[in-house]
N, C-alpha and C positions, 0 to 999 in steps of 0.2 A: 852312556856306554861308549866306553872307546871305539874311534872309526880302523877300519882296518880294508886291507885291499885284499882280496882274493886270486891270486893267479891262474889265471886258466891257461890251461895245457892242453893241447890236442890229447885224444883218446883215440888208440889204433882201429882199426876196421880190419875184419881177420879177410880175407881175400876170397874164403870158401864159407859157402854155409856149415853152422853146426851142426854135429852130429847130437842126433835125437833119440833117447830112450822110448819113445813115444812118438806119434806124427807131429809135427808141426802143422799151424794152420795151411788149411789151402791155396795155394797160391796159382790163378791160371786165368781164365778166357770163359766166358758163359756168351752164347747168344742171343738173350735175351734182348736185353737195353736196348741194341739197337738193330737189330734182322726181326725181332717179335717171330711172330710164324713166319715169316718170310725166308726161310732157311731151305739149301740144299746141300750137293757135296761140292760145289764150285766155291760156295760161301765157305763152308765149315774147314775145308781143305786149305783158300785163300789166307784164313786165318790163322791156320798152323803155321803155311809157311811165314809171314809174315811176323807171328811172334819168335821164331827165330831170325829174321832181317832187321829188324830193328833191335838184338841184342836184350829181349823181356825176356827168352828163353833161359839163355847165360845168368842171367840177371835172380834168375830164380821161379819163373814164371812157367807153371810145367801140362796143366793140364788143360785142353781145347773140348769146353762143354758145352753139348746138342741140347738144347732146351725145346721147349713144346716146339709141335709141328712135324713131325718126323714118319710118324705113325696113320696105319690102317686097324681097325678095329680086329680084335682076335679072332681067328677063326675057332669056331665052337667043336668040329671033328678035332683038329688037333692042338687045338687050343695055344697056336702059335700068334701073337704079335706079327701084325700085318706091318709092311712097311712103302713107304710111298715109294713108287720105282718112278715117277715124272721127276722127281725131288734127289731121291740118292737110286739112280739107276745101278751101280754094283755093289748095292747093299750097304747094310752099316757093319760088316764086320773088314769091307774091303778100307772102307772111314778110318776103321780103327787100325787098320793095318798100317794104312798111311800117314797119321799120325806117328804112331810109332816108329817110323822109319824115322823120322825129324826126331829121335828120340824125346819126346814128350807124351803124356797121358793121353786117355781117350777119356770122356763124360759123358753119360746118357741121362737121361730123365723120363719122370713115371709120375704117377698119381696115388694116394693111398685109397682110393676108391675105385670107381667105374671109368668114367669120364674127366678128361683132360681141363686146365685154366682155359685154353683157348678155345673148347667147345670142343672137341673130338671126343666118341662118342666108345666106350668099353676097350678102352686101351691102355686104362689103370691095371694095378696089381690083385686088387680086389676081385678073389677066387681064383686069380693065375700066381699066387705067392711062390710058389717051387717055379714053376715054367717058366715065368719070366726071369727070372733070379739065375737061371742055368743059362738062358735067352741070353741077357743082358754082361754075363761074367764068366761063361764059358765056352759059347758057343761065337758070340761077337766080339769076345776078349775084352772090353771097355774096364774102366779101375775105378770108375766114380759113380753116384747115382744121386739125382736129387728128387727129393721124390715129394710131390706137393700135394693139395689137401684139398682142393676142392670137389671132386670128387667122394673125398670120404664127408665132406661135408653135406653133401646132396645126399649120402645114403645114410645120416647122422650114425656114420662109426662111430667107436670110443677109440681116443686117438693114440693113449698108451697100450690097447688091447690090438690094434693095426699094426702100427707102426713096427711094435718087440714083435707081431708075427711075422712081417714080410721081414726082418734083419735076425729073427730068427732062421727064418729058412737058409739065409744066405750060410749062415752057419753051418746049418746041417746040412746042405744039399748041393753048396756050390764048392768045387776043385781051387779056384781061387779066393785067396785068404784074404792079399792084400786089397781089399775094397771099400773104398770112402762113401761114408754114407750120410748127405745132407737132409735133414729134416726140414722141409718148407711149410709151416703150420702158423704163422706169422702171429705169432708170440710166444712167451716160452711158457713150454708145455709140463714145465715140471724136474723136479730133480731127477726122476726115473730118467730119464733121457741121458743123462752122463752114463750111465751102465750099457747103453745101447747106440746112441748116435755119435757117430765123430764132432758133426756139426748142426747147429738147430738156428731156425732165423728165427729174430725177438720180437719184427714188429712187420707194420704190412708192406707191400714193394715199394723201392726206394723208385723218384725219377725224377728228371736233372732239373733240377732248383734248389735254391738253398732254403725254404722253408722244409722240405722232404728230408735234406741233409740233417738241418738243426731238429727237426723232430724225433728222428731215430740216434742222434746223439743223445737228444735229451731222455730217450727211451732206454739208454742205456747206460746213464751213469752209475746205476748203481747197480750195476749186474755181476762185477768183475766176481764175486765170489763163486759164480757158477762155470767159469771157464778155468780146469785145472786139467791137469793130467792128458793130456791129446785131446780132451773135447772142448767146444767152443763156442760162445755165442757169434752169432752170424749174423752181421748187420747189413745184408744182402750186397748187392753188385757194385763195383764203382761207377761211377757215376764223371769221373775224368777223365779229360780227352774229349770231349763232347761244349755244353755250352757253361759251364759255373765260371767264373771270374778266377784270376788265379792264386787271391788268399785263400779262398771256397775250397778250389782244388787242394789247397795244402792241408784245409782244414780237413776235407775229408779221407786224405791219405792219413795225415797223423793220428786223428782217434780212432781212426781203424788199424792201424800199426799198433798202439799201443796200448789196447782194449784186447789184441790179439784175435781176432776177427780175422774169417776166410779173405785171400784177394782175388777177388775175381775181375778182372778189368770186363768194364760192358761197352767198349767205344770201337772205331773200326778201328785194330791197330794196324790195318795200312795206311791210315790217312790223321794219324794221329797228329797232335801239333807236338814242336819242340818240347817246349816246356813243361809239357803233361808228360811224355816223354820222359824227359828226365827225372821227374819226378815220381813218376812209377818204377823208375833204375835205382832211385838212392840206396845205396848201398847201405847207410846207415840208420835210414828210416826201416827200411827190409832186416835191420838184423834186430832193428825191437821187436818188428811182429814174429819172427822164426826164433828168439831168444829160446834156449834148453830148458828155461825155467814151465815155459807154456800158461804162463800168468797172465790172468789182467789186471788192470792201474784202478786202485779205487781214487776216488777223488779224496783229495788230502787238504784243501784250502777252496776255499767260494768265496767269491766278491761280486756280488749282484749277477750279471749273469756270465761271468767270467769262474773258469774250474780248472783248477788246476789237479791235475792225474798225477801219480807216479805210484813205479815199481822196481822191483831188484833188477838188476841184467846178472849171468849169468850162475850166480851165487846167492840161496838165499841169505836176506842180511850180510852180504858183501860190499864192497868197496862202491861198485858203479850203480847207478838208476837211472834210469830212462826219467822226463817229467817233461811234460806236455801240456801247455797253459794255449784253455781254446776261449776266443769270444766269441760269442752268439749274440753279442749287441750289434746293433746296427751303426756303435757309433766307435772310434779308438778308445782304446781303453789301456790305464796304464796303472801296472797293482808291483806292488811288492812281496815277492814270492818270501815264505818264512824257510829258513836251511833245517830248523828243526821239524816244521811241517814235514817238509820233503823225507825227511828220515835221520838228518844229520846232526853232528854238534862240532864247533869246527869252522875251521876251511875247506874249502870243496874249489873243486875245478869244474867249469860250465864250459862245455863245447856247443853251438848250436848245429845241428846235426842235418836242418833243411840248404842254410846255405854256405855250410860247410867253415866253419870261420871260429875264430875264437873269444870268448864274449869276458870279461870283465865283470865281474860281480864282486859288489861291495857291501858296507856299511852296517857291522853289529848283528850278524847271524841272517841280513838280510839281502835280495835284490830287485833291484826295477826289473819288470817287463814291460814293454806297449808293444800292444799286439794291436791289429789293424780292426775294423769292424769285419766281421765270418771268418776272421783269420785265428792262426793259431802260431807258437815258437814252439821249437822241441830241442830239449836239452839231454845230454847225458855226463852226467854229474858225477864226480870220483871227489873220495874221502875218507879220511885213515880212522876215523871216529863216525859211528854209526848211532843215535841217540836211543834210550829205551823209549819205547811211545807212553806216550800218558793218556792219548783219548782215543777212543774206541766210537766208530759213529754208526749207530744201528744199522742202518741203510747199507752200510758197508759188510754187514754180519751173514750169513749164510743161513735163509730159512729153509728147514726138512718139509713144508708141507706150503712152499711158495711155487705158483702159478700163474698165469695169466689168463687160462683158458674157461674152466668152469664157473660156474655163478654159488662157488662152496666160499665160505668164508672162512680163509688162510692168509695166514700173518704174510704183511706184503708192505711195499713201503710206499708212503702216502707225503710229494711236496712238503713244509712247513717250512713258511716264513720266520716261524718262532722259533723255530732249530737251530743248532749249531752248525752245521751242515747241510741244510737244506731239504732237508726230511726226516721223518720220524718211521718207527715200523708199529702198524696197527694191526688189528684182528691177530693176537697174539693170545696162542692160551687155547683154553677150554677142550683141549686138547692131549695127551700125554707125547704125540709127535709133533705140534705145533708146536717147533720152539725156535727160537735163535740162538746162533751160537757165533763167537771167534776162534776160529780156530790155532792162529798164528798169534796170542797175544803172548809177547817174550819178556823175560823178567831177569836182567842179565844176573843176578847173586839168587833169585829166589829166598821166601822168608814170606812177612806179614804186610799184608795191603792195606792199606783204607780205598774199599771201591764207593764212587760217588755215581751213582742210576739218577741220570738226569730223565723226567717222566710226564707225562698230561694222564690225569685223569680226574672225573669229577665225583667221582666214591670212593670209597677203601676197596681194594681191589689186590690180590695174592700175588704175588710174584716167586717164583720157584727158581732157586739159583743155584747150580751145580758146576763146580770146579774139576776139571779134570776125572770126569768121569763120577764122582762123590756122590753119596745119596742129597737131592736137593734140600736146600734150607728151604723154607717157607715165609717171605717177608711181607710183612702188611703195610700196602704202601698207600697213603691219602694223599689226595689232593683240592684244591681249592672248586675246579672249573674245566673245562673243557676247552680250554685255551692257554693258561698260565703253563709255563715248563717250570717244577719244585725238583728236588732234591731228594736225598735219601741217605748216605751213607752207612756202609758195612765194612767188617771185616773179613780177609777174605787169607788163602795162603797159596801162592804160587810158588811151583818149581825152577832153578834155573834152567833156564833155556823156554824151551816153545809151551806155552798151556792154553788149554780149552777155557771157556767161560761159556755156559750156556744159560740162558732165561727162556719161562714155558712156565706153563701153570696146565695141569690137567683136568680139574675138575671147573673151573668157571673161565673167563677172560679176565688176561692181565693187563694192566696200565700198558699204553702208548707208549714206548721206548725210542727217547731223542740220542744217548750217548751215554756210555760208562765213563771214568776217569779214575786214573791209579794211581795211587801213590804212595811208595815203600813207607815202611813205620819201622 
């Protein structure tokens, strides 16, 4: 193939955040990470002002959130939420008065049970679901709420029958409407959760190392299909500014940018260093994660333990995308990014968007990247040709009846080495809502497919395939082993523009699904 040079062109930075049909992720201050219980109103105060002294305010940085420690147990006459007066001697609503004067948010925290993560003893929501809710948003004025699980763990609640009751209440009972609501149940709880939570964390608390970092990256590559529409997976607090190295730090700014993931800085940001600093300011790493679209990046290319992410910015199937290539090895690594991977066919223009600069990509629809070992590059990519996709990777697909929490067996995706992508989706089927589906698969002319179902299974096993809504076909699909990835092809007919494809089997389990592949006839 002919060599060819690609010219990169800077890409503007609009100067104000977008406007949102919907919230954008969280962006603010938790005092977890680093006060633990040790919190008062000198701390929580020091930190308000402080995120506007160093310019994280402006920057986009809005809300200052109380996490455990805060609290006296309720009093059972009037069933009012105790609060520490050694700790916040003029109360939490004087807290939140003060904050807001800095014009930024207020954040409080709760429990979906009895008892608190740090041992405090009936100062959860559980039987004060109305009181505390009026407590917490009317009465104290606070805009946020994170509300964690151990507690309802100890009283073995059911965590979607909890959770929709105390966020229902807020509904019926509380004057304030605009109220963010963080689910801390550390995995995700299910798709019910996008109808009710802003934001839900995927995995257990993050803390400052990069093994912590790379685990809950790796716990969330394949999530992006669950964060649309103002809700969002939550890949808990940053962890910079404090001790990671400073590729570490970029790494876990950038897959939290464009995963779209809450920001919550957990470091003192009075005593923050430069360079973490700055890099929780980027102004251009900050407009992938607040992007209008409210998307995450599914991984589009794997090279051992290097992933490469990308998604739309601003427009879907538009000109620009964000693409974010992280290593998780320990050692440099240096891969060739594909332009059709990414989304394109073409020339495209590469800005790297961490240190600001303009990058050079070359060579037959492709480019180098060497990314450092825990480091990652981030690009935003502009191109007047956008490619139709040809492969579809389960992992990336949107399951109705995926969870992390119960011990039900729900199609869910499972590592493979033998994948095209890095895993396959199993426990599929036997079910009539255990299905998977794509939702965004585009067919720019629509007409007649050949779909190719790349699959493991070691029996003949049904697979139920429905197109845009359609009564499922029913495909009998064999295979050799419980190891080998076989084939299949069908015919199938897509609409121009956006179509569904879904896979499910109601009545038994269907084959392991590694990847669809299309191509017009």
């Amino acid at each position: 193939m002919k060599k060819s040079t690609f010219l990169a062109v800077a890409l503007g930075v609009c100067a104000s955040l977008p406007s949102f049909s919907f919230r954008p992720p969280t962006m603010g201050w938790s005092s977890w990470n680093t006060f633990a219980l040790n919190i008062n109103e000198d701390v929580i105060l020091g930190q308000a002002e402080a995120m506007v002294k160093t310019g994280l305010a402006k920057a986009g940085y809005k809300y200052i959130n109380i996490d455990d420690g805060y609290f006296l147990p309720h009093d059972k006459e009037t069933k009012l939420l105790g609060v520490r007066e050694d700790r916040f001697p003029h109360g939490m609503r004087y807290v939140a008065d003060e904050i807001h004067k800095l014009g930024l948010k207020a954040g409080i925290y709760s429990d979906a049970g009895a008892n608190a993560c740090g041992g405090s003893k009936d100062i959860g929501y559980y039987g004060y679901e109305v009181e505390d809710n009026i407590l917490f948003f009317d009465t104290w004025d606070y805009d946020f709420v994170k509300v964690d699980y151990c507690g309802g763990r100890q009283l073995n609640l059911d965590e979607k029958e909890q959770y929709t009751k105390i966020i229902q209440a807020i509904r019926d009972n509380v004057k304030k409407k605009d109220v963010v609501f963080n689910i801390c149940r550390w995995a995700y709880p299910g798709t019910w959760v996008s109808d009710w939570a802003d934001s839900w964390r995927t995995t257990g608390d993050i803390y400052c190392a990069w093994p912590s970092v790379k685990a809950i990256i790796k716990e969330n590559l394949y999530l992006s299909a669950y964060t649309h529409d103002g809700h969002y997976n939550d890949m808990d607090m940053l962890e910079i500014g404090r001790t990671l190295s400073q590729d570490e730090e970029i790494t876990h700014m950038a897959v939290w940018c464009i995963l779209s993931s809450p920001l919550l800085i957990g470091c003192d940001m009075s005593q923050i260093p430069e360079f973490s600093l700055n890099l929780l300011k980027n102004k251009e790493l900050i407009a992938i994660n607040q992007d209008v679209l409210g998307i995450g990046a599914p991984v589009v290319q794997r090279n051992g333990e290097v992933y490469v992410f990308a998604k739309d910015l601003k427009k879907v199937r538009g000109k620009e995308r964000a693409v974010c290539v992280t290593n998780l090895s320990d050692e440099e690594q240096t891969i060739e990014v594909s332009v059709e991977n990414i989304g394109y066919e073409g020339n495209i223009s590469v800005r790297d968007i961490v240190n600001h600069k303009l990058v050079s990509a070359s060579v037959g629809g492709k480019f180098k990247v060497t990314v450092p070992a825990h480091g990652s590059q981030v690009f935003v990519t502009k191109g007047a040709l956008r490619c139709e996709p040809k492969k579809y990777e389960a992992e990336a697909s949107w399951m109705k009846c995926y969870q992390e929490i119960s011990g039900d067996k729900t199609a869910t995706y499972m590592p493979s080495d033998k994948s095209s992508g890095g895993a396959i989706v199993t426990n599929l089927g036997h079910n009539k809502e255990n299905y998977m589906e794509w939702k965004q698969v585009y067919s720019k002319n629509g007409g007649d497919y050949e779909m190719t179902i790349s699959y493991i299974t070691g029996e003949e096993r049904p697979l139920a395939i429905s197109v845009n809504g359609e009564t499922p076909r029913i495909e009998k699909l064999k295979g050799p082993n419980w190891e080998s990835v076989v084939t299949k092809t069908v015919r199938i007919k897509l609409n121009k523009g956006m179509n569904t494809i879904r896979l499910g089997e109601q009545d038994t389990w269907a084959p392991d699904i590694d990847c669809i592949q299309l191509s017009a006839i």
